[in-house]
N, C-alpha and C positions, 0 to 999 in steps of 0.2 A: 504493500500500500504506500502513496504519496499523497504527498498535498503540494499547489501553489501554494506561494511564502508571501510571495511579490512578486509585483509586475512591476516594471519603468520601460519609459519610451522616450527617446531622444530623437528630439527631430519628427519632420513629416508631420500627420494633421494632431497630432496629438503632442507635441514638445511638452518637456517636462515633468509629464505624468509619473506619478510614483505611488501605488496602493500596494498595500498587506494587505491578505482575504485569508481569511480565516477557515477553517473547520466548519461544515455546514455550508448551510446555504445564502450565497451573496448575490443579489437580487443589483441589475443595472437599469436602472431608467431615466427617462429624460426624453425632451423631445426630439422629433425627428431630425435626425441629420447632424447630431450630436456629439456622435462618433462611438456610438454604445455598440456598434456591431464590428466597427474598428479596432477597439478593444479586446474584442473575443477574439477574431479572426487574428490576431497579432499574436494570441495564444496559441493557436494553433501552430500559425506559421515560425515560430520561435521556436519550439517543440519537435514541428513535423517535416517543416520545409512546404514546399509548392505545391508537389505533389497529391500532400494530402487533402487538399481543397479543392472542391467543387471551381467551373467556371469563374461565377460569378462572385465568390468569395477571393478566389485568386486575381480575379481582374481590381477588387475594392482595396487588397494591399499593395496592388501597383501601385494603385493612384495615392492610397492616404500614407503610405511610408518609402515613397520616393525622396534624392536629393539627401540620401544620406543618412536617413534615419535610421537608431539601433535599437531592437526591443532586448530588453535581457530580462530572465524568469529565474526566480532563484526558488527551489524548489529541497522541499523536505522527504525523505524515503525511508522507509520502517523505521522512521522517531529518531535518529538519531545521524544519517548520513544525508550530508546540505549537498547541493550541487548550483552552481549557476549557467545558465544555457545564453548565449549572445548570440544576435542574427541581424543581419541585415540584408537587402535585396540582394547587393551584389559582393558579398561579404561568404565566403564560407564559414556555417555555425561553430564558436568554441564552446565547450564544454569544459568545466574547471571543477575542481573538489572546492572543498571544504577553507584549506590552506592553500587556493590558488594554483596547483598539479594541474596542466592541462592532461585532458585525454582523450587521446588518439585513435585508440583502438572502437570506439563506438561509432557507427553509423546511426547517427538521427534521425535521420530520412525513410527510414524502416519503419517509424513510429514503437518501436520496442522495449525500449530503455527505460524511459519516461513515456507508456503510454495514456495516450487522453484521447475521451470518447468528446468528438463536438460535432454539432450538427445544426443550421438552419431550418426554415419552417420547409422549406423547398426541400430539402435531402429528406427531411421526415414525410413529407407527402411524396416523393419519389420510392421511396421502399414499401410504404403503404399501396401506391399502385399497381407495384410489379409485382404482381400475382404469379407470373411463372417469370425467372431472372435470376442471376446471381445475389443481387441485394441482400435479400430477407437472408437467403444462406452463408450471406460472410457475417452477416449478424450473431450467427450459431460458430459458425468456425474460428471466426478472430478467437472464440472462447478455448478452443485447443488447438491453438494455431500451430503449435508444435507437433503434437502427433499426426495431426491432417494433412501436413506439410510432407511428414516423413510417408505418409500412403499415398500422399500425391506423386512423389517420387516415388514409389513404386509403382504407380496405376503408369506414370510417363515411359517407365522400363518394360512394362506387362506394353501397353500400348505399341509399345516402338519392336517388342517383341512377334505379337500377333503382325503390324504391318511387314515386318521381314517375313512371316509364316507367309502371310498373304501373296507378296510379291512371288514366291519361288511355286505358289501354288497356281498363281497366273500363269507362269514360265512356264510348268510342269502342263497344263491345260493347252495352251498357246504349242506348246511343241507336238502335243498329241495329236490338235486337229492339223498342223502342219504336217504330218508323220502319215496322217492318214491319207492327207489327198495327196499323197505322193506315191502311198501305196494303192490308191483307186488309178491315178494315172498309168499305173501299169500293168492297168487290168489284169486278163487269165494269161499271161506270159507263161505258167507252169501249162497248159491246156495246150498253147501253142507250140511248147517243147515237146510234149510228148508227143505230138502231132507226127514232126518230122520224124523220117527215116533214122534208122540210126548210124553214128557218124561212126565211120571208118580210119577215123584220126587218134592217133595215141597222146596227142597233146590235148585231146577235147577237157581229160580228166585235170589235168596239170593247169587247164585254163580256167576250169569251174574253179578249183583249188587255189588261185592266185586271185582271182575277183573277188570270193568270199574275201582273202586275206586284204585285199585294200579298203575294205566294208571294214574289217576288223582295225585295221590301219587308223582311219579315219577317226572311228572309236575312240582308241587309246589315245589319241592327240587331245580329242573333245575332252575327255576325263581329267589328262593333266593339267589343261588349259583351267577344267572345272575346281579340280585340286589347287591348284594356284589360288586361284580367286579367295576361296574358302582362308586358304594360309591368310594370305592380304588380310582378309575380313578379320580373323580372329588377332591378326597382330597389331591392328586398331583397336578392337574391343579390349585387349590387354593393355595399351596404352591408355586407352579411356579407365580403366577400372587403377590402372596407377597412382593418375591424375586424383582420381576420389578420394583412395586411400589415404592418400597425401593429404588429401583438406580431412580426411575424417580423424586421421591421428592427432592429428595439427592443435584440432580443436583449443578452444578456449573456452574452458566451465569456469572460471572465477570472474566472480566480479571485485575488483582491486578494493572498493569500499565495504564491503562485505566483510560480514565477521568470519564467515565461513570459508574464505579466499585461502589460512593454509590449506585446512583437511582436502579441500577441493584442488588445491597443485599436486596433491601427491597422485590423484587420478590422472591430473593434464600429463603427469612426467610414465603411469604406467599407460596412458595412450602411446604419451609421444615414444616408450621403448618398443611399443610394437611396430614401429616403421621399418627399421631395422630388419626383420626380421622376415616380414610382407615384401619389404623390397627385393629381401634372398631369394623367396619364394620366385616372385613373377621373374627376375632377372634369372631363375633357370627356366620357367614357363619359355620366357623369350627366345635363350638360347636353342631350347628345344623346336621350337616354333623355327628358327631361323637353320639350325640344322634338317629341319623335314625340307625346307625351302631348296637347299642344297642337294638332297636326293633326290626329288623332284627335277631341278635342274640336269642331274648327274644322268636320271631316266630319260628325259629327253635326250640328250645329248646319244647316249646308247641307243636308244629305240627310233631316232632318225636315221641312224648309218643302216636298220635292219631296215626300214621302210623303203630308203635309198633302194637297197638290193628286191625289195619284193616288185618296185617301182618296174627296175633295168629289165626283169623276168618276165614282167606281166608285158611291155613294152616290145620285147623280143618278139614271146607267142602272138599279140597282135600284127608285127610285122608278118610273122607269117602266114596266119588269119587274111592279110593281103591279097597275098596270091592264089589264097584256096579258091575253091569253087563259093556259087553263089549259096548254095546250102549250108555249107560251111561256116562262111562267112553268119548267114544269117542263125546258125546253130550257135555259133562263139556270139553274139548280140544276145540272142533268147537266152543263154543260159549265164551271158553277165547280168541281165535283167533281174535272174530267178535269184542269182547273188545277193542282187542289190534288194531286192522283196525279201526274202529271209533274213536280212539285216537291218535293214526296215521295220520287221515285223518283231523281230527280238528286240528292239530299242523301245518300242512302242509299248513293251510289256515290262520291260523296263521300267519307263515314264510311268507307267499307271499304278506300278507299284510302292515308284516311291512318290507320289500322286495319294497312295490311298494312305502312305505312310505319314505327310503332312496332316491330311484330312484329321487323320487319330490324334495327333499330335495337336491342333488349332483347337480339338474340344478339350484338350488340358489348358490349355492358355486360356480360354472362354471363362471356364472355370475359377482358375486364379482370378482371373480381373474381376469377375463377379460376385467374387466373395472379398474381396478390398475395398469394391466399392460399400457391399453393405457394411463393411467397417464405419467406413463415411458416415453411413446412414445409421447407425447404431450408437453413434458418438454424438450425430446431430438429435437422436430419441433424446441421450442422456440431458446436453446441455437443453432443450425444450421443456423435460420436467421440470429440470432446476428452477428455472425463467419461470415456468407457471406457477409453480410453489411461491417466489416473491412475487409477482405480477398480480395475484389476486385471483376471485374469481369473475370480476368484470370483463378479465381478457382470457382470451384464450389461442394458445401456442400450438399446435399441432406440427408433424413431420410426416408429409403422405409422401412414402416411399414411390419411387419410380413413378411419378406423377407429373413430372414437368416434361412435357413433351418436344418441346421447341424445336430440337435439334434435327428431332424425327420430322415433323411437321415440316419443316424447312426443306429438308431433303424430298421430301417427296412431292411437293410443290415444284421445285425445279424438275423433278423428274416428269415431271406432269406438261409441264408446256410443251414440249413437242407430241405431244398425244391427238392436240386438234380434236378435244370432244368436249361438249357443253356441261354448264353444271360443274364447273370444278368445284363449287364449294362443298357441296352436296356427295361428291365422289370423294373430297379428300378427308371426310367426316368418315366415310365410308373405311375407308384405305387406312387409318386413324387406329380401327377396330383390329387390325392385325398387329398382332407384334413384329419389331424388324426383323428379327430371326427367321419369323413365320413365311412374310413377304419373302424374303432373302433364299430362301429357298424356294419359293412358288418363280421367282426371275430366274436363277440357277437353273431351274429343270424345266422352265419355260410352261409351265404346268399351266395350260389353257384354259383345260375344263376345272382343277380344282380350284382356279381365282374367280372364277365366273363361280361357280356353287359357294364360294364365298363371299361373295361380294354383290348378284344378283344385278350385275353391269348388264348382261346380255351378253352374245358370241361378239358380236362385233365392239361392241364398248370394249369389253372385256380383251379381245384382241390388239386393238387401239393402244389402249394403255400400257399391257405387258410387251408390247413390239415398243413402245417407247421409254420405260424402265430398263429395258436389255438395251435402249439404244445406249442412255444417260447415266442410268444407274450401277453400281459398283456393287454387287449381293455381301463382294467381301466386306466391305466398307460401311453398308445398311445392317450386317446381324448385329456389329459391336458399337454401333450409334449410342450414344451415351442418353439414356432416358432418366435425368436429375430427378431427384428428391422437391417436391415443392412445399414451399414453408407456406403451414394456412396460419396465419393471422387476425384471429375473430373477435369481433365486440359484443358482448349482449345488451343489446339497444330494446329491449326489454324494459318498459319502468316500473312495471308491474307482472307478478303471475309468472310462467313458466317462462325460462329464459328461451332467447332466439337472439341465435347469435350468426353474424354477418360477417364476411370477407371482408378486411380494410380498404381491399380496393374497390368494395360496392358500397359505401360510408361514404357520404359528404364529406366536404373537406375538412371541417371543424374534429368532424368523427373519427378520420385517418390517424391525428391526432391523440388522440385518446386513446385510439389502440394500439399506436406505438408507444408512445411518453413511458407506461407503467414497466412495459419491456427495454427501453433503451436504459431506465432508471436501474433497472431491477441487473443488468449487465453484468457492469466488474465492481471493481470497488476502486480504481481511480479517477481522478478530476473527470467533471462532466459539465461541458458545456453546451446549452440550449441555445438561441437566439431567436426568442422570439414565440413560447413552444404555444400559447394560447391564439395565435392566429386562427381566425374562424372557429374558432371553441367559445361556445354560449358558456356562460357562469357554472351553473348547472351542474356542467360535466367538469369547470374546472377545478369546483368544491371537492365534486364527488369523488371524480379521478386522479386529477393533475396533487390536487393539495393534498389530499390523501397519501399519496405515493411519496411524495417529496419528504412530508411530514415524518413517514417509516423509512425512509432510506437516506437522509440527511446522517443520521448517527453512524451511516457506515461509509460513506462518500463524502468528497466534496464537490460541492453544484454551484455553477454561476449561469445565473438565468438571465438575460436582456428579456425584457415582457415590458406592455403598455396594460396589465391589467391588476388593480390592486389587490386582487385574492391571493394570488400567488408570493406576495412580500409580507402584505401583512395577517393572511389564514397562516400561513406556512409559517411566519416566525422567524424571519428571514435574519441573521447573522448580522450580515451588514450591508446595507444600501447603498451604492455609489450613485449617485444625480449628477450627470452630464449634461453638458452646454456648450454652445457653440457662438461664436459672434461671426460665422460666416468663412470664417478662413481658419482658423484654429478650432478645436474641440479642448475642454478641459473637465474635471472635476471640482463642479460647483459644490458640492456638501458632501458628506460621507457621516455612516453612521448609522444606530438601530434605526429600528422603524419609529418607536417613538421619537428619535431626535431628528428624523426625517419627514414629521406627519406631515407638514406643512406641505412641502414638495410632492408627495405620495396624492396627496388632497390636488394639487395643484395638478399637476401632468397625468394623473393616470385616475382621478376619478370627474377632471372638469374644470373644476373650483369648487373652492370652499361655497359659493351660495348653488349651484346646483350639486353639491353633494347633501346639504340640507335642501336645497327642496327636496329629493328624492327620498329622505329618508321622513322628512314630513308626511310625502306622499304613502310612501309606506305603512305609516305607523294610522294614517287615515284610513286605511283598506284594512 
């Protein structure tokens, strides 16, 4: 856990500024154009850098902390170790201890160090809307960012795995029908052989015998060349896997402020002995690898002086072949034919072997990645509970497994334009109902009638479409389409009697709100800043929700809220109140302070004035 200490800003629209915020919650208002969102957003970007900001937030620190301006945050972390973070536009971030130590070794810009959750009313209506997206789901993940991180590097290994399975099962497909019309193009040549007479020539056998062997020739050359490739391939995948090891012994588990920084070097030092030892390892993998290279080489080099000589041999009996008769002649053609069709025909069974060998092989990788992903999804259950448990029961969190269909939907859409048939909407709802796998193999095996008895297109629709899927479509590429996890995010908009609860992104926009606020709140337990979080939230919901929620997670966070609405400072209890002002070219801090040493201000900017905040409560007390 952290806390902001202090903010200051030097220079740009805010010169001078300097506040302590406390523990709890610190409430910013003022009027518009103030510089109360300048403030926040300068928190960010001190902490986060550019990156971490939405558009419109990042285009607001160009302009209000240009010409020079430095924001520095001096921040407190588990009670006892100070840090100060300095940044300016065009300034790389320092980072210093306690005693002034810079350090080096942290990347900022990760947001990991010092993380802080901030958000706009625009980024909370933007997650609220996206019902199917990544949003909602980094919401869950940032929460194990580290484990998700390490399946995600393995789902990118498994993935990059299946695309190699993919590509040689192409190859292996691609060679087969090539394999075959080569053996159609020479038709019944065996038929035509046995036709003729038989030959009276003692070379006839000596010439079948040296064809086959050029067939065979051919062969071994293909193998080694395939041999080769293979070496290549694995003596990259060995250097990549060096390269990791390297960064994974390397590691750094301490943090230098940390009380726990010895016990944790003596780990960093039994990583770092294991490189040593890894490096022994692969640097004889290598040598091995680079001496099979040499035999190979060494095979070549033998097996072309014996192809030379079967070359000279075969070259001879042709010449001879010359001057025979035309029977002959066309005897020694037919039965290099029958050669080249038996070799043809042995390669092809070949191919389909190790063809069927892939195939077995691609449903172990399906497998693997199918059960990493529901890792994913098992981890996003966990942190969903959690979230509901603080969140209340006004919201509700849910993880519908393999629900987000986007990627599919996309894909089959493009698949779909060249089809030229009506109704796509209608068809791709249809088309929706099969799983990729399922499709993936109905394209594969071009399966006419079982896509039409599932899908109820008709012969011709039906034909249409699957002649345009095999045109565009990829079956390898469709079974392993990633179908995400989609985060439901629900309000019960209920105000009475059985609850009925609604999708964030089917809530008005006040209501969007509301259904985030209690989950964004309920998150981690560092700084959290809102900007603005009552935008289009009636009173109502922000008694019931907003102040509620703040009121129970205030003792474990700290929250700095900019709001124009006075529930939220003074239901909630707010810490301390900063009141900004502006005289058009500068922003500054007009008052600071509780809510009672703020009434005045709280009265003024965020309920009217003092004479319409009593007529209204006149009005009130009348009804």
């Amino acid at each position: 856990m952290w806390i902001v200490e202090k903010i200051e800003i030097s220079g740009g629209f805010l010169p001078g500024l300097s506040v302590s915020i406390p523990q709890g919650l610190t409430c910013i208002i003022g009027a518009r154009g103030s510089g109360k969102s300048t403030l926040a957003e300068s928190v960010r970007f001190a902490l986060s850098g550019m990156s971490a900001a939405p558009k419109h937030c990042a285009d607001l620190i160009q302009a209000n902390l240009a010409g020079g301006a430095l924001v520095t945050i001096t921040a407190l972390a588990d009670g006892s170790n100070r840090y100060t973070i300095k940044r300016g536009l065009k300034q790389s971030p320092v980072l210093l201890t306690s005693d002034g130590r810079a350090i080096n070794t942290v990347d900022l810009d990760r947001g990991t160090f010092l993380p802080l959750d901030a958000y706009s009313s625009l980024e909370i209506e933007a997650i609220a809307d996206e019902a199917l997206g990544s949003k909602r789901r980094n919401l869950l993940d940032e929460l194990r960012s580290e484990q998700i991180r390490s399946i995600h590097l393995s789902l990118a290994d498994s993935a990059r795995a299946l695309e190699t399975n993919a590509d040689r099962i192409r190859t292996a497909q691609r060679t087969i029908v090539d394999l075959t019309e080569q053996i159609e193009e020479l038709g019944d040549v065996r038929a035509r052989l046995s036709a003729l007479a038989p030959s009276d020539r003692e070379s006839a056998e000596d010439f079948v015998r040296l064809s086959r062997q050029q067939q065979l020739d051919q062969r071994e050359i293909a193998k080694l060349d395939s041999a080769e490739r293979d070496l290549k391939t694995l003596e990259g995948s060995l250097e990549r896997l060096r390269k990791e090891a390297q960064g994974v012994f390397a590691a750094r588990l301490t943090e230098e402020q940390s009380a726990n920084a010895d016990a944790l070097r003596r780990y960093e030092k039994l990583l770092a002995a294991s490189t040593a030892p890894v490096e022994k390892h692969l640097s004889a993998i290598q040598a091995r690898i680079r001496g099979a290279q040499g035999a190979l080489a060494q095979a070549r080099q033998d097996v072309a002086e014996i192809h030379t000589s079967h070359a000279g041999d075969l070259a001879r009996l042709n010449a001879l072949n010359q001057a025979a008769s035309e029977q002959a002649r066309l005897r020694a053609s037919l039965e290099q034919q029958v050669a080249k069709l038996e070799a043809l025909e042995q390669q092809r069974v070949e191919i389909h072997t190790e063809l069927e060998t892939l195939l077995e092989r691609r449903k172990f990788l399906k497998t693997d990645h199918i059960l990493m992903r529901d890792q994913v999804s098992t981890m996003r259950d966990e942190v969903a509970s959690e979230l509901q448990h603080e969140a209340g029961e006004r919201v509700r969190i849910r993880v519908m497994r393999n629900a987000d269909y986007m990627s599919y939907q996309e894909m089959l859409e493009a698949g779909l334009k060249g089809a030229r048939v009506r109704n796509q909407s209608e068809i791709l709802a249809t088309l929706m109902v099969l799983r990729p796998e399922q499709l993936a193999q109905l394209i594969q095996a071009n399966d006419l009638d079982s896509f039409d008895e599932l899908t109820h297109f008709g012969a011709e629709r039906s034909r249409k479409i699957l002649d345009a899927f095999r045109e565009s479509v990829d079956p390898l590429a469709l079974e392993i389409t990633p179908i995400e996890d989609r985060i439901a995010i629900e309000l019960n908009v209920a105000t009475a009697g059985r609850p009925h609860f609604k999708d964030a992104s089917d809530l008005s926009r006040g209501q969007k709100c509301t259904a985030l606020l209690p989950i964004l709140l309920a998150r981690r337990d560092n700084p959290l800043i809102i900007d603005q979080p009552e935008d289009n939230l009636d009173n109502h919901f922000i008694f019931e929700t907003v102040v509620n929620a703040v009121q129970r997670m205030k003792k474990r966070r700290q929250m700095i809220f900019i709001t124009h609405n006075a529930n939220i400072p003074v239901l909630a209890e707010a810490e301390l109140v900063l009141v900004m002002t502006s005289d058009g070219r500068v922003g500054a801090v007009e008052r600071r302070g509780s809510v009672d040493e703020c009434r005045e201000q709280i009265i003024d900017l965020l309920e009217g004035g003092r004479e319409a905040f009593a007529l209204r409560s006149k009005r009130y007390a009348a009804g």
